[in-house]
SEMAR-111206 format. One record per residue: x, y, z of N, C-alpha, C in turn; residue in one letter; chain. Coordinates in nm, 4 decimals. Layout:
N
<rec n_u="X" n_v="Y" n_w="Z" ca_u="X" ca_v="Y" ca_w="Z" c_u="X" c_v="Y" c_w="Z" type="A" mol="A"/>
...
//
This chain:
85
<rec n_u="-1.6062" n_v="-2.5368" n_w="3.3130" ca_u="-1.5778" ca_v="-2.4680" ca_w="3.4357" c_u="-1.6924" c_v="-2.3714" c_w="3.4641" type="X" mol="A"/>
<rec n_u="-1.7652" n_v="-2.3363" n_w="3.6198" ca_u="-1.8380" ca_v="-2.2854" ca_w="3.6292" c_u="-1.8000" c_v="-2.1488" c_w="3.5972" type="X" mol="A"/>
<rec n_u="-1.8723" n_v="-2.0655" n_w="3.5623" ca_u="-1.8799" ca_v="-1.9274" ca_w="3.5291" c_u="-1.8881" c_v="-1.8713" c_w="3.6761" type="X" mol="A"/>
<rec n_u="-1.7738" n_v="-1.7796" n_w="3.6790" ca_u="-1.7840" ca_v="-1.6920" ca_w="3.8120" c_u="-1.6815" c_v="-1.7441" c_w="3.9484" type="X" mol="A"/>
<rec n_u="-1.6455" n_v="-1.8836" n_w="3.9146" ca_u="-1.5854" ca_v="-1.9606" ca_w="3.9896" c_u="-1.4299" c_v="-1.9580" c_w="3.9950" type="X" mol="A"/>
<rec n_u="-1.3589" n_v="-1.9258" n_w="3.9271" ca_u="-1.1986" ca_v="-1.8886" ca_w="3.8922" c_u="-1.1557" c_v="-1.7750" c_w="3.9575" type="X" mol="A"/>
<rec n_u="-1.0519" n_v="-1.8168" n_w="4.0655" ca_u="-0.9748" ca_v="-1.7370" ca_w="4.1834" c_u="-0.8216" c_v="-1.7870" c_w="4.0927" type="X" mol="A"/>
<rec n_u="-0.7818" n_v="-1.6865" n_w="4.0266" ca_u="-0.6320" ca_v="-1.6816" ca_w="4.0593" c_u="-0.5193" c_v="-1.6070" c_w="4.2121" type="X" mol="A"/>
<rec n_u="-0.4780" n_v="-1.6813" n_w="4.2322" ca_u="-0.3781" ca_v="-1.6809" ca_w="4.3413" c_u="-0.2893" c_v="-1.5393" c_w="4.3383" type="X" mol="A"/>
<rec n_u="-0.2027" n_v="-1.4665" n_w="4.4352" ca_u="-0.1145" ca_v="-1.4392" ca_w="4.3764" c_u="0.0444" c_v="-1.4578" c_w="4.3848" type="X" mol="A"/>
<rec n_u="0.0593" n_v="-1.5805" n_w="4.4000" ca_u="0.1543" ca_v="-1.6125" ca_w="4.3886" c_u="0.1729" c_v="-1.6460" c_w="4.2169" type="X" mol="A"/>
<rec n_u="0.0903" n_v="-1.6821" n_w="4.1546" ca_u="0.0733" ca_v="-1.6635" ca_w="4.0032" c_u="0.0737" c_v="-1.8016" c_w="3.9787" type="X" mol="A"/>
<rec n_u="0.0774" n_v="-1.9079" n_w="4.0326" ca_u="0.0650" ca_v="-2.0345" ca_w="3.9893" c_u="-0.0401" c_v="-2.1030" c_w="4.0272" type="X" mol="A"/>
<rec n_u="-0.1351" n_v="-2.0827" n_w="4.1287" ca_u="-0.2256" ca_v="-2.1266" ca_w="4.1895" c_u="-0.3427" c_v="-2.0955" c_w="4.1215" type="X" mol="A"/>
<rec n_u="-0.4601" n_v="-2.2190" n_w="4.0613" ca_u="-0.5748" ca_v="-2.1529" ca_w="4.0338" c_u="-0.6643" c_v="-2.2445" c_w="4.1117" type="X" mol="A"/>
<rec n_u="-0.7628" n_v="-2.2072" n_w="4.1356" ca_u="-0.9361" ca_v="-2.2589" ca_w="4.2077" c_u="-1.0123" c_v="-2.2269" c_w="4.1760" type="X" mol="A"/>
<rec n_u="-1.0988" n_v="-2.3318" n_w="4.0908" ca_u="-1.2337" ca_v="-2.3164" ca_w="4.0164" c_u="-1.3018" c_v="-2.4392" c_w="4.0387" type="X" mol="A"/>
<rec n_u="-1.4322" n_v="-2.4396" n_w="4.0055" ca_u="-1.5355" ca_v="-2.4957" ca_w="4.0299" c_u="-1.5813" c_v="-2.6066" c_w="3.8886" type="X" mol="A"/>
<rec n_u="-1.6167" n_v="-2.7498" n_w="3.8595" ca_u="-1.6029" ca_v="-2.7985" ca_w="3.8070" c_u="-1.7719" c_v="-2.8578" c_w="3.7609" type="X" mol="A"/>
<rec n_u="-1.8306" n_v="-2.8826" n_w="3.6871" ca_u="-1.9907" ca_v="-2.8852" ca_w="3.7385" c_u="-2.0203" c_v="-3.0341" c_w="3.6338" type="X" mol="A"/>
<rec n_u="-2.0540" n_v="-3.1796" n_w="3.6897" ca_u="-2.0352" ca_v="-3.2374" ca_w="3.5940" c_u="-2.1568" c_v="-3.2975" c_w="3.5657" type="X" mol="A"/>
<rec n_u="-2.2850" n_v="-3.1838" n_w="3.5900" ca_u="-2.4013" ca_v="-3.2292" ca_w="3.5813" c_u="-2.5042" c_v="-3.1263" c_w="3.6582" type="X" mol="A"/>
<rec n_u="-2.5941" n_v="-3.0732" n_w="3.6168" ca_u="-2.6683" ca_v="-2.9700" ca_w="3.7234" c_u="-2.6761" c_v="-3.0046" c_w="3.8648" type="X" mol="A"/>
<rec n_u="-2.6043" n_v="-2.9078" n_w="3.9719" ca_u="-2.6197" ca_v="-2.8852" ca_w="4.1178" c_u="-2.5208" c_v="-3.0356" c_w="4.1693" type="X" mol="A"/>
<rec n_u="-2.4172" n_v="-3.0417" n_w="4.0454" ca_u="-2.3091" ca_v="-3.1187" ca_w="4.1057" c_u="-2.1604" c_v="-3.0579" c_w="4.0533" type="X" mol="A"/>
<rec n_u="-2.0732" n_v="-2.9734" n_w="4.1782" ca_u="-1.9664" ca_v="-2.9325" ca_w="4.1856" c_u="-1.8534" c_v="-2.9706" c_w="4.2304" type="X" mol="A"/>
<rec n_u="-1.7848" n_v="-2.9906" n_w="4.1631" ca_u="-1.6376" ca_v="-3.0526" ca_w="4.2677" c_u="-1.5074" c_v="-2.8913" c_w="4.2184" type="X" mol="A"/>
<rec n_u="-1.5132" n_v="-2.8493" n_w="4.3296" ca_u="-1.3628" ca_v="-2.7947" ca_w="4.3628" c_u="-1.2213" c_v="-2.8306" c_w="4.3535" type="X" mol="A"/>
<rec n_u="-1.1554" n_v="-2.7366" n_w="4.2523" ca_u="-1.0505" ca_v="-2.7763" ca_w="4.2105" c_u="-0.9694" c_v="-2.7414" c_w="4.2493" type="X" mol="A"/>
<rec n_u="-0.8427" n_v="-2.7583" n_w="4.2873" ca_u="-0.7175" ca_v="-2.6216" ca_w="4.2873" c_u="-0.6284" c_v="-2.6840" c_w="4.2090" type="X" mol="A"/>
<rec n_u="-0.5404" n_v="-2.6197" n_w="4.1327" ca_u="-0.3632" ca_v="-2.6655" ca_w="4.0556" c_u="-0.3004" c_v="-2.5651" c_w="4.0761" type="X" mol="A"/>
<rec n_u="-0.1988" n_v="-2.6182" n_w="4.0694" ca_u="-0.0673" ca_v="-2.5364" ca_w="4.0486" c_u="-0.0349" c_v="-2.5450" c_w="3.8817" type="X" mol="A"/>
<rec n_u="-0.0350" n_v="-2.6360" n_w="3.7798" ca_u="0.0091" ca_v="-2.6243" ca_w="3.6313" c_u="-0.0425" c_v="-2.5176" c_w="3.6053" type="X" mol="A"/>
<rec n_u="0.0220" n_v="-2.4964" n_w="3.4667" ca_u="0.0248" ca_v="-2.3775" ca_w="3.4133" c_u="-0.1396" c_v="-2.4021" c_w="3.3065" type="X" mol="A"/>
<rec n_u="-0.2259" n_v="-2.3162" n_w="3.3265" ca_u="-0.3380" ca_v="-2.3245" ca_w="3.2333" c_u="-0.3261" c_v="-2.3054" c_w="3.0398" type="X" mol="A"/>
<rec n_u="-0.3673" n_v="-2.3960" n_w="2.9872" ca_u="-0.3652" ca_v="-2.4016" ca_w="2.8936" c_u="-0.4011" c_v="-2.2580" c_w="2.8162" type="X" mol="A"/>
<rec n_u="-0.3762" n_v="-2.2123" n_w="2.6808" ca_u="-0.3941" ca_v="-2.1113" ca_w="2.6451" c_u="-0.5304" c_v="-2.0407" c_w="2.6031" type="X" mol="A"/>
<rec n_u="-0.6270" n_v="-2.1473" n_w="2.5795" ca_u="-0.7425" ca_v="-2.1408" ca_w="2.5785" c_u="-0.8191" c_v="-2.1643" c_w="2.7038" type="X" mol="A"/>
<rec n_u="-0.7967" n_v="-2.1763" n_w="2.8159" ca_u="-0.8619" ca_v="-2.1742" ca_w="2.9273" c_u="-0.9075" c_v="-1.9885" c_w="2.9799" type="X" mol="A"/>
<rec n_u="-1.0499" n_v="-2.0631" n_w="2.9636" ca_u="-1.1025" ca_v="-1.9605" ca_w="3.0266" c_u="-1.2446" c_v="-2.0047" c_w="3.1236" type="X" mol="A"/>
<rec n_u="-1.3421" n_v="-1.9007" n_w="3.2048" ca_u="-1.4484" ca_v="-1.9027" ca_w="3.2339" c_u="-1.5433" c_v="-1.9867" c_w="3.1466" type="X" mol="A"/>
<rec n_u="-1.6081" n_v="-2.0802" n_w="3.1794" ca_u="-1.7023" ca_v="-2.1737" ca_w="3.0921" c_u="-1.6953" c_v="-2.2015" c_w="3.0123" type="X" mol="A"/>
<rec n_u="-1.5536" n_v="-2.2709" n_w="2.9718" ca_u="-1.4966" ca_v="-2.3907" ca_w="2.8544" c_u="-1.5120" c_v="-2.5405" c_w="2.9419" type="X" mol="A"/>
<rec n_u="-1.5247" n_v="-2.5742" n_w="2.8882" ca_u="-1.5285" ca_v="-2.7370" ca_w="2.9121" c_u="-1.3656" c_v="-2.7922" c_w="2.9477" type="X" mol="A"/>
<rec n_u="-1.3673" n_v="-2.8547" n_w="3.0708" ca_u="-1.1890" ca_v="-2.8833" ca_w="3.1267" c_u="-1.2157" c_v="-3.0469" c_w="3.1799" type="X" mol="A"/>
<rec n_u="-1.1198" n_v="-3.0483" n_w="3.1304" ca_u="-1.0663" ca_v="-3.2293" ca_w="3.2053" c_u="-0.9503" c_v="-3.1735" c_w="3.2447" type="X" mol="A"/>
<rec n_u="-0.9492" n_v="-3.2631" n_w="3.3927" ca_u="-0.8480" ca_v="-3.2497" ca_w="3.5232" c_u="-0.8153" c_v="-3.3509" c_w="3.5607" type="X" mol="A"/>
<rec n_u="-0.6726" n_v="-3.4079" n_w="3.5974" ca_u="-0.6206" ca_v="-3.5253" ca_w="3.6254" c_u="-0.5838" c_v="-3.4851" c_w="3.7434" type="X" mol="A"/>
<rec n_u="-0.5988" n_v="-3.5413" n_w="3.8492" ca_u="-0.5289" ca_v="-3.5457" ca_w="3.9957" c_u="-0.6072" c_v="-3.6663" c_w="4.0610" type="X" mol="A"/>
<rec n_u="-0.6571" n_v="-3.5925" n_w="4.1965" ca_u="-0.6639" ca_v="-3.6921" ca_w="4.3244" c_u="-0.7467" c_v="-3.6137" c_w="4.4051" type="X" mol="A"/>
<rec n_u="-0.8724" n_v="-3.6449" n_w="4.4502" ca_u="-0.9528" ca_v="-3.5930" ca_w="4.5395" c_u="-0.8998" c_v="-3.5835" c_w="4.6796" type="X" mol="A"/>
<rec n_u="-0.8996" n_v="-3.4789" n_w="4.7306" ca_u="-0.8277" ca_v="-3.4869" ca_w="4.8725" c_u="-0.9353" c_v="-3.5456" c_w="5.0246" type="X" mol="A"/>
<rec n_u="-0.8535" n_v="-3.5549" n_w="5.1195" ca_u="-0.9638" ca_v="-3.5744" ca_w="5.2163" c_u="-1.0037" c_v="-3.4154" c_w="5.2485" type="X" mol="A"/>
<rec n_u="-0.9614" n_v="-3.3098" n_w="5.2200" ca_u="-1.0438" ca_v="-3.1893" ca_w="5.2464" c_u="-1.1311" c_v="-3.2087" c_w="5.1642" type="X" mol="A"/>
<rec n_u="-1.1456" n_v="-3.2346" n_w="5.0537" ca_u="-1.3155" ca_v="-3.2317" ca_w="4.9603" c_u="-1.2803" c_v="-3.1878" c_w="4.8781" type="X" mol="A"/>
<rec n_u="-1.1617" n_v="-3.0928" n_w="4.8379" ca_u="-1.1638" ca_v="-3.0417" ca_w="4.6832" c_u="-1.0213" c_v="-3.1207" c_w="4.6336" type="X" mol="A"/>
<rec n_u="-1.0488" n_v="-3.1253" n_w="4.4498" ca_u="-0.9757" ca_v="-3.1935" ca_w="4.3609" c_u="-0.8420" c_v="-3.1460" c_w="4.3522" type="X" mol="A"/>
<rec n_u="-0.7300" n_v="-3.1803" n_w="4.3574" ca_u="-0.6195" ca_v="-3.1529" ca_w="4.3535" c_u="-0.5795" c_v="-3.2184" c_w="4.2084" type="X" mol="A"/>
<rec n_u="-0.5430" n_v="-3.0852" n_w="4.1308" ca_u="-0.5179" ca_v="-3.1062" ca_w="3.9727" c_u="-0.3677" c_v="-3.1071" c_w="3.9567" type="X" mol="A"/>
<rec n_u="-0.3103" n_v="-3.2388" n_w="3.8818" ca_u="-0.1878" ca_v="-3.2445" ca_w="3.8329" c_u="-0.1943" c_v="-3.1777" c_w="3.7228" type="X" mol="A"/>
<rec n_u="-0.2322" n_v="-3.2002" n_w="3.6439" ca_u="-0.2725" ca_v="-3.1921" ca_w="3.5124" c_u="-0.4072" c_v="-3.1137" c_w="3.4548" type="X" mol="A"/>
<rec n_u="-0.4141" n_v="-3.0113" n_w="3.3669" ca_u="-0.5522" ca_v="-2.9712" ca_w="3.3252" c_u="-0.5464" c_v="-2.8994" c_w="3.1806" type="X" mol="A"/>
<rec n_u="-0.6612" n_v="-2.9310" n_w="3.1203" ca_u="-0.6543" ca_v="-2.9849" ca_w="2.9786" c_u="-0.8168" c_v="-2.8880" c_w="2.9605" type="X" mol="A"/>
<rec n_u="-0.8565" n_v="-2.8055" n_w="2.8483" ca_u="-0.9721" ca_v="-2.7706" ca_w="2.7727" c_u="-0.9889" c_v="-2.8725" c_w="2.6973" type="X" mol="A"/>
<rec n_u="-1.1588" n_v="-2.8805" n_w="2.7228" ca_u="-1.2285" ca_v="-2.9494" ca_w="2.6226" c_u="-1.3054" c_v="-2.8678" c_w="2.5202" type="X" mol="A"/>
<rec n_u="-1.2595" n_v="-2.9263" n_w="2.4040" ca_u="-1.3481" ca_v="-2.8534" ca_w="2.2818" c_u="-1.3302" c_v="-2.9248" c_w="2.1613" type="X" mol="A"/>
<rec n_u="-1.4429" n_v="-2.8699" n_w="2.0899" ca_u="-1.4985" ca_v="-2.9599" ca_w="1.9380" c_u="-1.3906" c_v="-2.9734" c_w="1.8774" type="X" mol="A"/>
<rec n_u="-1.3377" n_v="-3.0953" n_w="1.8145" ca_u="-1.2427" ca_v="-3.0899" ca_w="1.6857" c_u="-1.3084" c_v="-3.0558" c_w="1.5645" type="X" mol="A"/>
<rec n_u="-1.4053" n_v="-2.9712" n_w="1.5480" ca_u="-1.4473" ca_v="-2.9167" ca_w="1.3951" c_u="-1.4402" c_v="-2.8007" c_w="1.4413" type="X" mol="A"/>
<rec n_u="-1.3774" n_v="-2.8004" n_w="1.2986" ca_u="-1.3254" ca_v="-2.6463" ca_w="1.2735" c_u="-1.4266" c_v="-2.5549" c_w="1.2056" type="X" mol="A"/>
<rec n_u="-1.4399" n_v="-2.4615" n_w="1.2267" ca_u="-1.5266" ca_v="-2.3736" ca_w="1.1544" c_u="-1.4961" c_v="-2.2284" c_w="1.1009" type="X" mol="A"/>
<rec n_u="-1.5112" n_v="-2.1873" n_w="0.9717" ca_u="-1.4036" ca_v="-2.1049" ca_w="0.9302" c_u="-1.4966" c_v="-1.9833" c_w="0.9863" type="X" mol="A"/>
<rec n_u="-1.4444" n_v="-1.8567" n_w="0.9926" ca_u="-1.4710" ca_v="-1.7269" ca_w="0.9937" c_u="-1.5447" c_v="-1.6769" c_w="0.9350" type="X" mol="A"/>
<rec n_u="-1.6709" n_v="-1.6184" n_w="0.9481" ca_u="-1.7767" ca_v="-1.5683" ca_w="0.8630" c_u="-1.7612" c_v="-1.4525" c_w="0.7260" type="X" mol="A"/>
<rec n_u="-1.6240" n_v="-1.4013" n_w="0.7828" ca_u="-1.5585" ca_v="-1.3456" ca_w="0.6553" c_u="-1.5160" c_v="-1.4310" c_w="0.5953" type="X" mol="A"/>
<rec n_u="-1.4285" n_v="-1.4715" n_w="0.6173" ca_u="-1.3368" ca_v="-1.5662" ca_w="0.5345" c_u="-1.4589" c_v="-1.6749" c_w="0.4431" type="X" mol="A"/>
<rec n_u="-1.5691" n_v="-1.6951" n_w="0.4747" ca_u="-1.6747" ca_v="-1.7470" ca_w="0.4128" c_u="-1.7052" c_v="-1.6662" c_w="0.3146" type="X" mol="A"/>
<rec n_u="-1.7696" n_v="-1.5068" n_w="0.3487" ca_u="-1.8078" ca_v="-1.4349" ca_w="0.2529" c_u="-1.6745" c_v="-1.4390" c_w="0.1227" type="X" mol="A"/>
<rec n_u="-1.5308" n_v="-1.4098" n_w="0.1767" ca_u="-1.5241" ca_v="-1.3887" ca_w="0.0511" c_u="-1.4505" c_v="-1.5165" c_w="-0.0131" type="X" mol="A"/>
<rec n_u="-1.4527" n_v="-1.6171" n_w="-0.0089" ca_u="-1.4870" ca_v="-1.7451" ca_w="-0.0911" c_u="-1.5844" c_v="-1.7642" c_w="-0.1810" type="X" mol="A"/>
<rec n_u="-1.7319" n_v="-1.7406" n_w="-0.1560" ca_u="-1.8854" ca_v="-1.7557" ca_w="-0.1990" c_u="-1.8583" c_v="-1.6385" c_w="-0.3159" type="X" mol="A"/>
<rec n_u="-1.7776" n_v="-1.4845" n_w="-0.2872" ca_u="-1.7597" ca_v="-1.4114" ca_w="-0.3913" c_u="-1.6206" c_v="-1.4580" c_w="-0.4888" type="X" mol="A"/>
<rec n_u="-1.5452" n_v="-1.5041" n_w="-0.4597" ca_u="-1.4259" ca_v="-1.5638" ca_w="-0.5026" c_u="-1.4638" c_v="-1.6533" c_w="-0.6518" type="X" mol="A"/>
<rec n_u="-1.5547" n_v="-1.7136" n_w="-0.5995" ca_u="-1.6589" ca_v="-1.8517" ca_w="-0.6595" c_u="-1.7096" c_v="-1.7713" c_w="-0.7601" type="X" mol="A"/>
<rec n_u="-1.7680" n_v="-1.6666" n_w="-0.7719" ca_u="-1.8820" ca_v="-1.6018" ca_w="-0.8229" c_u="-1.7967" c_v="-1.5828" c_w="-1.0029" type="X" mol="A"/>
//
């Protein structure tokens, strides 16, 4: 999701953001679902709907994209490596 692009509504269900699926290519979104808990400003999102004849994407559905590797905590590293010791 573009950075800077996220209008929440206030009716509280409505969001509109900007979708970028390649440099200086944007498609406009709006939903009504409820945003996932990790959605934020410039995470990676897949959106299921239907392009309207106004021009922007009408989202049934919307989903964050992110790495399935996990990576532990830089503490939680340190004290393993001393754990070890």
């Amino acid at each position: 999701m573009k950075r800077g692009s996220l209008v929440r509504h206030a009716d509280g269900s409505t969001l509109e953001f900007d979708v970028i699926d390649r440099p200086g290519a944007a498609v406009h979104v709006m939903t009504h679902s409820v945003p996932p808990q990790m959605f934020r400003e410039g995470i990676g999102v897949v959106v299921e709907g239907t392009m309207t004849p106004a021009g922007h994407f009408e989202s049934r559905r919307l989903m964050v994209s992110h790495s399935n590797e996990y990576r532990a905590p830089d503490a939680w590293i340190r004290r393993m490596i001393a754990f070890e010791r």
